[in-house]
C-alpha positions, 0 to 999 in steps of 0.5 A: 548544366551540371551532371546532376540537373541533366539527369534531373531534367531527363526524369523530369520530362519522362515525368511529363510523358508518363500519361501520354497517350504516347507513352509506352504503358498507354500503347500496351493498354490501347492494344489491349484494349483493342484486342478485348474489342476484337474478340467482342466482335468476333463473339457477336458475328458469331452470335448473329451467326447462330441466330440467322441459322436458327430463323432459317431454321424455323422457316425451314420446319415451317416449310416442311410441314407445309409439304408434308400436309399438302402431300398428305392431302394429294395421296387422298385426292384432297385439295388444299382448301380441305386443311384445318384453319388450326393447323395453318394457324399451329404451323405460324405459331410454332415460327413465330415461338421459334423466332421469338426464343432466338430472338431473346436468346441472343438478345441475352447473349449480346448484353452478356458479350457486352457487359463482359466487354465493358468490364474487361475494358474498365479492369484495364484502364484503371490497371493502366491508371495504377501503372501510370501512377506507380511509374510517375511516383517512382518517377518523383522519387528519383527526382526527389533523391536527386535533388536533396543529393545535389543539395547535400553534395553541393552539386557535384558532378554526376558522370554517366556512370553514376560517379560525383565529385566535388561537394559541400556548400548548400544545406537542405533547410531551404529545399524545394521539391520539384513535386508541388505541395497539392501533389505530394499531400495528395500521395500522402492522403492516399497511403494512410486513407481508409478504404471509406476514401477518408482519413480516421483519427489513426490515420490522421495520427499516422499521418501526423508522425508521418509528416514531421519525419518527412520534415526532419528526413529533407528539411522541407523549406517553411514556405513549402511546409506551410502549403503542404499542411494546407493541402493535407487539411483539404483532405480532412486531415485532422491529428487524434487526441493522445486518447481516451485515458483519464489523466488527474495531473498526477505522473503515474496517470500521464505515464500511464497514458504517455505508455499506451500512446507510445504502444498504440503509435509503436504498433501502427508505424510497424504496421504501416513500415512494413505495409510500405516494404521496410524489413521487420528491423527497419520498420520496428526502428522507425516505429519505435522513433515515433513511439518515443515522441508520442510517449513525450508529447503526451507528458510535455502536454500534461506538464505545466511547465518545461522544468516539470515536462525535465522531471517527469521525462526524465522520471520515465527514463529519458536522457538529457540528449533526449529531451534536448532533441525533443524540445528541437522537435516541438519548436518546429512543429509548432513553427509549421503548425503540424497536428494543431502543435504541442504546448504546455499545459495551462496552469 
C-alpha cells in the first residue's frame, strides 16, 4: 500500500469513527450532559428540601396555635369544648393554604428546574451534532485533497514526514471521491440553502457556478456528475433565469442584461467566498471568474448562431482565448446537464 492510501485509509477510518459514541467529541458531550443532569438533581433535592421544610412548617403554626388557645382556655378554667368551631375550622384552613402554596410553588420550580434541563441538554446535542459534522467534513476534505494528489502525482510516495517522490501518470478526468454523490449534494444543499431550509432561485444560481467550478477544479468522472446533479435536484435545485431584463434581439439589450447578470453573479460569488473564509482578493478573483461566464451565457443564449455568439462576444470585449474556453465550458455543461445547459438561441 502506497504512502498515499495508508494515509488515506488512516483519515478514512477516523471518518467512520467521528459519530461514535466512542469518539472522543461524543465522550465531552456525554460528561456534559451528565453534569447538566447532576445539577438538576442536586437543584431539585433542594427544591424538595425547601418544600418539606415548609410542611413542617405549616404543621408546626398549626400545632402552636393549638397551645396557645388551649393554654388560653386553662388560665380561664375553660375546657376545650368551649373553643369556637370557626376557630379550629381557621387553624385547618390556614395549613391547608400553607400546603397548598408550597405545594404549587415547588410544582413551579421543578417544571422550571426541568425545562432548564431539557434546554440545556438539546443545546448540546445539537452543538455536538455541528462539531461532528465540522470534524467529518474536515475529514472529507483531507481525503479528498489526498486523493486528487495521488492522482496528479501519479501516486507517489508520501513519507511520514509529508515529503513524495515520484510522479506523473494518472489524470484527474476520471476521479472518483471517496464521498459518495448523496453526501457531497447533501453539503452542497446545505451551504447555499436559506434559512427557510430551501433553495431560492439565487441560491439555486450560486449553486449552479458552484457546481461547474467543482467540476473544472477536480475533473469529477461523467458517472460521478451524473449522480451528483441527481442528488442535488432531490433538494429542489432548480438554476434561475438569467433575469428579468427585457431583451428585443438587439446587442445592446443582451448586453445590457449580459452586464447586470455578470454584477449580480459578481456580488453574490464575493459574498458567498468570503462568507466561506477566502480574503477579500481571493474571493473578488473567483467572483469575477464567474461573472464573466454569467455575462456570456446570457449573450451565447441571445445568439442564434456561434458566428454570432463570436461577434457580439467579441463586440463586449472578450478575447479569442476567452471565447475558446468558454465554448470547452458549455460543452460540459451541457454534457453533465448542469443548470438545464446553454444553448443557442432558436431562429
Amino acid at each position: 500500500m502506497s504512502g498515499y492510501d495508508t494515509l488515506i485509509e488512516k483519515l478514512k477510518k477516523k471518518l467512520e469513527a467521528a459519530g461514535s459514541v466512542e469518539s472522543e467529541i461524543a465522550k465531552q458531550y456525554s460528561m456534559a450532559k451528565e453534569e447538566a443532569k447532576k445539577r438538576y438533581e442536586e437543584s431539585r433535592a433542594s427544591l424538595l428540601k425547601k418544600r418539606d421544610a415548609a410542611i413542617a412548617e405549616a404543621a408546626a403554626s398549626k400545632l402552636k396555635a393549638e397551645k396557645d388557645i388551649a393554654q388560653f382556655h386553662e388560665a380561664r378554667g375553660l375546657t376545650r369544648s368551649g373553643e369556637a368551631i370557626d376557630e379550629a375550622l381557621n387553624r385547618e384552613l390556614i395549613e391547608a393554604n400553607a400546603i397548598r402554596d408550597t405545594m404549587a410553588e415547588h410544582s413551579e420550580g421543578e417544571e422550571k428546574l426541568k425545562k432548564q434541563l431539557d434546554d440545556e441538554v438539546a443545546a448540546l446535542e445539537s452543538a455536538e451534532l455541528k462539531d461532528i459534522q465540522g470534524k467529518k467534513e474536515k475529514l472529507e476534505d483531507e481525503i479528498l485533497e489526498l486523493e486528487k494528489q495521488k492522482l496528479k502525482e501519479g501516486d507517489a510516495v508520501v513519507g511520514e514526514d509529508g515529503g513524495t517522490s515520484g510522479g506523473g501518470g494518472d489524470s484527474l478526468d476520471d476521479y472518483e471521491p471517496s464521498i459518495s454523490e448523496s453526501m457531497l449534494a447533501t453539503r452542497l444543499f446545505n451551504m447555499f440553502k436559506n434559512s427557510d431550509g430551501k433553495l431560492s432561485s439565487d441560491g439555486s444560481r450560486e449553486l449552479q457556478l458552484y457546481v461547474e467550478k467543482l467540476r473544472e477544479d477536480n475533473g469529477l468522472s461523467d458517472e460521478y456528475m451524473k449522480n451528483l446533479l441527481f442528488a442535488l435536484k432531490s433538494y429542489g435545485y432548480d438554476p434561475a433565469d438569467d433575469g428579468d431584463d427585457e431583451i428585443d434581439g438587439t446587442f445592446e439589450s443582451i448586453l445590457r442584461a449580459a452586464n447586470n447578470s455578470s454584477a449580480k453573479v459578481e456580488d453574490m460569488m464575493y459574498r458567498f467566498y468570503r462568507g466561506r473564509g477566502a480574503k477579500d482578493g481571493e474571493a473578488m478573483a473567483e467572483a469575477k471568474k464567474h461573472a464573466l461566464w454569467a455575462k456570456l451565457d446570457v449573450i451565447y443564449k441571445n445568439s442564434t448562431s456561434r458566428e454570432q455568439f463570436i461577434y457580439y462576444a467579441r463586440k463586449s470585449g472578450s478575447s479569442m482565448s476567452t471565447i475558446y474556453r468558454y465554448f470547452d465550458r458549455i460543452e460540459d455543461v451541457n454534457k453533465y446537464d448542469i443548470g438545464g445547459g446553454i444553448y443557442l438561441k432558436e431562429k
